[in-house]
Structures are given as structure tokens and as C-alpha cells.
C-alpha positions as CSV (number, residue, x, y, z in Angstrom):
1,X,10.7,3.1,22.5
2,X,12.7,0.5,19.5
3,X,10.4,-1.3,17.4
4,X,12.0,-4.6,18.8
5,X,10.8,-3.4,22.6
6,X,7.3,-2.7,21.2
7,X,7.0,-6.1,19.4
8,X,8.2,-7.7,22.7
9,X,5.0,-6.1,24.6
10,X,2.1,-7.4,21.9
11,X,4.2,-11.0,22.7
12,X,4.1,-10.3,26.7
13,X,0.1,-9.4,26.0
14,X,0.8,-6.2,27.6
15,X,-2.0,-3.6,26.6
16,X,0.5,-0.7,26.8
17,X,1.5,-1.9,23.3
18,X,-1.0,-0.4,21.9
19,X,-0.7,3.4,23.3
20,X,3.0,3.0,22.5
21,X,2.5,2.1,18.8
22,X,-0.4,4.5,18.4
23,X,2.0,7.9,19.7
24,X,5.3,6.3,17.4
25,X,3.1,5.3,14.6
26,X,-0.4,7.4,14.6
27,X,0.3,9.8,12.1
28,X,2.0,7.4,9.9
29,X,-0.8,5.7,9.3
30,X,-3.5,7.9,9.1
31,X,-1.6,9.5,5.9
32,X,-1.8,5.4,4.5
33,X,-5.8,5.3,5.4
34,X,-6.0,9.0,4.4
35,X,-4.6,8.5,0.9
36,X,-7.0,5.4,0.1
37,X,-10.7,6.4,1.7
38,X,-10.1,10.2,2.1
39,X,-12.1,10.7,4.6
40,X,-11.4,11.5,8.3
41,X,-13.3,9.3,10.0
42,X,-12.7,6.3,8.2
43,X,-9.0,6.8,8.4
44,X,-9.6,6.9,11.7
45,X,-11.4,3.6,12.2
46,X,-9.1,2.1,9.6
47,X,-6.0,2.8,12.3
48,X,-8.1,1.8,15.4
49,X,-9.0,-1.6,13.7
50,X,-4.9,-1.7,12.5
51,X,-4.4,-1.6,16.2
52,X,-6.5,-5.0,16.9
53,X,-5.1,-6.7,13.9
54,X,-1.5,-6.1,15.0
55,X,-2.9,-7.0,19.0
56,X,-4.3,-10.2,17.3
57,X,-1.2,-10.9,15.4
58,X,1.1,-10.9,17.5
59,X,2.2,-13.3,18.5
60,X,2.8,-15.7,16.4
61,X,3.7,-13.0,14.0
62,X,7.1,-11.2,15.0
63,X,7.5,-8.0,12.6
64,X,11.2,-7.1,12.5
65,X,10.9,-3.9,10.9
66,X,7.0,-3.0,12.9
67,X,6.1,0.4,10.7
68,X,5.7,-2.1,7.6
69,X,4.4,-5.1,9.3
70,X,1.6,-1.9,10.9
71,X,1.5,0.3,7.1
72,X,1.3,-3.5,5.5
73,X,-2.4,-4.1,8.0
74,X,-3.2,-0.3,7.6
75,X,-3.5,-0.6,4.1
76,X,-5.3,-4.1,3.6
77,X,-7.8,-2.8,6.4
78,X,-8.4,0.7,4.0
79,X,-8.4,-0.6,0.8
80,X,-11.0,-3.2,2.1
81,X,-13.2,-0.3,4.0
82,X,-13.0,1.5,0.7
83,X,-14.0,-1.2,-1.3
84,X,-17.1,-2.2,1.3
85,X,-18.3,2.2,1.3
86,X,-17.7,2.6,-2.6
87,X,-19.2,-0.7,-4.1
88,X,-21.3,2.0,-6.6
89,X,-19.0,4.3,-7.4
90,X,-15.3,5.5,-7.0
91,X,-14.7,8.8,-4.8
92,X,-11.8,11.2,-5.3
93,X,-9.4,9.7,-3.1
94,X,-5.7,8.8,-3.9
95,X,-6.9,5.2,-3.9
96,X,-9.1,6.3,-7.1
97,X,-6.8,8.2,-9.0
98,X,-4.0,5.1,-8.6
99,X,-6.2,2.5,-9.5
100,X,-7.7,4.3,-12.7
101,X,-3.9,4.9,-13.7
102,X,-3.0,1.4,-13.4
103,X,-6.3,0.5,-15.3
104,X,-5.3,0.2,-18.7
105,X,-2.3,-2.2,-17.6
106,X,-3.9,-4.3,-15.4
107,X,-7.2,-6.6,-15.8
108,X,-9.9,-7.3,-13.1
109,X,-10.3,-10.8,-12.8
110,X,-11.4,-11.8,-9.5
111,X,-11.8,-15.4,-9.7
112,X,-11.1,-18.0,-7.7
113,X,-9.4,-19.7,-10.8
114,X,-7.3,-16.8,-11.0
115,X,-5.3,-17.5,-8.0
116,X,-2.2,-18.8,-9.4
117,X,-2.1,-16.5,-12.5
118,X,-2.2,-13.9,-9.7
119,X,0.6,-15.6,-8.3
120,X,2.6,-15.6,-11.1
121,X,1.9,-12.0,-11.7
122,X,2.7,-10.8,-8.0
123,X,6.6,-12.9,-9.0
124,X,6.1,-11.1,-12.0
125,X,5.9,-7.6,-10.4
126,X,8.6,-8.3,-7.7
127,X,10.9,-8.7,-10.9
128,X,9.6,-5.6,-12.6
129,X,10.6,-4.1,-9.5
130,X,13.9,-5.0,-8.8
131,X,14.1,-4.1,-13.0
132,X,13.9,-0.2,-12.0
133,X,16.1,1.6,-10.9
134,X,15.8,3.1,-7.5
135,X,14.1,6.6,-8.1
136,X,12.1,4.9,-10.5
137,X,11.3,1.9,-8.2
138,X,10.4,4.6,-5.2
139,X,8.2,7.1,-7.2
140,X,6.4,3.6,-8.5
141,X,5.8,2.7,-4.9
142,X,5.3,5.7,-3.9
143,X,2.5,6.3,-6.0
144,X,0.8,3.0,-6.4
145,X,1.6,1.3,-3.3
146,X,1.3,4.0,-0.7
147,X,-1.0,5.6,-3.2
148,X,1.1,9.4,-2.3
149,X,-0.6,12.3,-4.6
150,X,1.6,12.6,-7.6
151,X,3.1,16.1,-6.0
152,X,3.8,14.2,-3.0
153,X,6.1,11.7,-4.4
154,X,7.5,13.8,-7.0
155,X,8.8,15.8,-4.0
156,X,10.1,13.5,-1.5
157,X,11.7,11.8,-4.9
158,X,13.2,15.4,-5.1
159,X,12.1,16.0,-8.8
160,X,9.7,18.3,-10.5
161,X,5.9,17.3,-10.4
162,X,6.3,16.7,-14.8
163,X,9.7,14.5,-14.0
164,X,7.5,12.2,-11.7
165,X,4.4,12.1,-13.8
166,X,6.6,11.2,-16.7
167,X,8.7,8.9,-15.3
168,X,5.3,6.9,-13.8
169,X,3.9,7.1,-17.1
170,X,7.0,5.1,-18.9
171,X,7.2,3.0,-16.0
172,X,3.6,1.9,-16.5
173,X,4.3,1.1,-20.2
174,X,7.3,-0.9,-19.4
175,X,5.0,-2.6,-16.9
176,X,2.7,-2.9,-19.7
177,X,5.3,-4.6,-22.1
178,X,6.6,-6.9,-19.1
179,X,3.2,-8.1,-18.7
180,X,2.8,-8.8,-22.4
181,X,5.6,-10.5,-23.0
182,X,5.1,-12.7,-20.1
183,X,1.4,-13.4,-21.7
184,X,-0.7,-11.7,-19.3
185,X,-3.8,-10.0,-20.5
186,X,-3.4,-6.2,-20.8
């Protein structure tokens, strides 16, 4: 079934939207939750509760392109499951390993007078994005957005595991002297 068909069921409040979007897009999204909490069971209930958030957003939301709109919740809904499990302490998962790369570029602040630096810095990043070239721009993504293991990436980017890991590691300092010269704290 198109994307388009599927988004038109969520809108009708049909409940076979969700069995539909859970055989097209089941595995897809386990590998998101997978990568961030690594651990079966709480990929699993990080897909079942993507299911209700896309049943409670739609409508009004109307996803044209659904397998974002659904990895978009999948993620959100992992990344805040690992953060509520791991307050203490970080395990091994992909989520880890990305966020402890990015460390050294990126500060923590988490105040609520924060919120329009981290609005300047999210333009900030869209720019840096669109800076990169395209294999550099995917393997970036691929690694810190979808949080893929570095072998992963490096081989849907078609390039050698040390190609990859090089290339993220001068894209992080060009992020690095973006971020500087824009007068963010690094």
C-alpha cells in the first residue's frame, strides 16, 4: 500500500492503519530504536508507542513522505526512553557512542534560557549541512542522526570503515570551526 493510501486511513480513523504501517515500516524502525537503547524490548515498546503517536497525529498532521514523519516519532520516542532508563549512566548503545563523539563540539545546556541560542544553532546546523557535500552530508546523518554503527554507514556510503571514520572526524572539526566562528561555546 503507497504512503499517501496509509496516511488517508489514520485521517479516515480507520484502525487498519496501524497493522499496515507496522508490516511496511516494522523493521525500519526497530533498527532506529535498536541503534539508540539497544535493547530488544525497549525497541520494541519504542515502535508500539510510535504507532499511537502517529494514530494521535494524524490528523491534523499529514506526513507526505510517512517513513520520516514515523523514523522522525521513532526516534524522539527512543532517545526519550533512553534518557528516562540511563539517567545514571550511559550503556553501549549506538546512541552512546554518537553522543560521546559529538561531545567535545557540542555543550549541554538545558535551560529554558537557552531556547533561542538552540534555535540559532539548529539554523546553524541546517547550513553546515547543506555546506557538505553529499557523501559527506549522508555518512554525518548517517551516523549522528540515525545513530548507524560507524561500519554500517561506512558501507551503505560505499567506502572503507577508515574513509568513513575519517571523513566524520573532519566533518566534526569543521562543525567545530562553524560553531566557533558563529560564537557558540565549544
Amino acid at each position: 500500500m503507497r504512503d499517501e493510501q496509509i496516511v488517508e486511513l489514520y485521517w479516515q480513523r480507520d484502525e487498519t492503519a496501524i497493522p499496515v504501517t507496522q508490516a511496511k515500516y516494522e523493521p525500519y524502525l526497530m533498527k532506529i530504536a535498536a541503534n539508540i537503547l539497544a535493547n530488544r524490548e525497549d525497541s520494541e515498546e519504542s515502535v508500539n508507542d510510535t504507532y499511537l503517536a502517529a494514530w494521535n497525529s494524524m490528523p491534523p498532521q499529514k506526513p507526505s513522505v510517512l517513513s520520516a514523519y514515523l523514523g522522525k516519532l521513532t526516534r524522539r520516542i527512543s532517545i526519550s526512553l533512553w534518557r528516562k532508563r540511563n539517567r545514571q549512566k550511559r550503556q553501549g548503545s549506538e546512541y552512546a557512542l554518537s553522543l560521546a563523539e559529538l561531545e567535545d563540539v557540542m555543550s549541554h545546556d538545558d535551560t529554558p534560557e537557552q531556547e533561542l541560542e538552540a534555535k540559532l544553532l539548529g539554523d546553524l546546523l541546517n547550513r553546515f549541512l547543506h555546506s557538505l557535500t553529499p557523501e559527506e552530508r549522508h555518512t554525518f546523518i548517517g551516523r549522528y542522526y540515525y545513530m548507524d554503527p560507524l561500519k554500517e554507514v561506512a558501507a551503505y556510503c560505499g567506502m572503507r570503515e577508515a574513509k568513513a571514520k575519517t571523513m566524520l572526524y573532519r566533518t566534526r572539526q569543521k562543525l567545530r570551526e562553524m560553531l566557533a566562528k558563529e560564537g557558540f561555546t565549544v
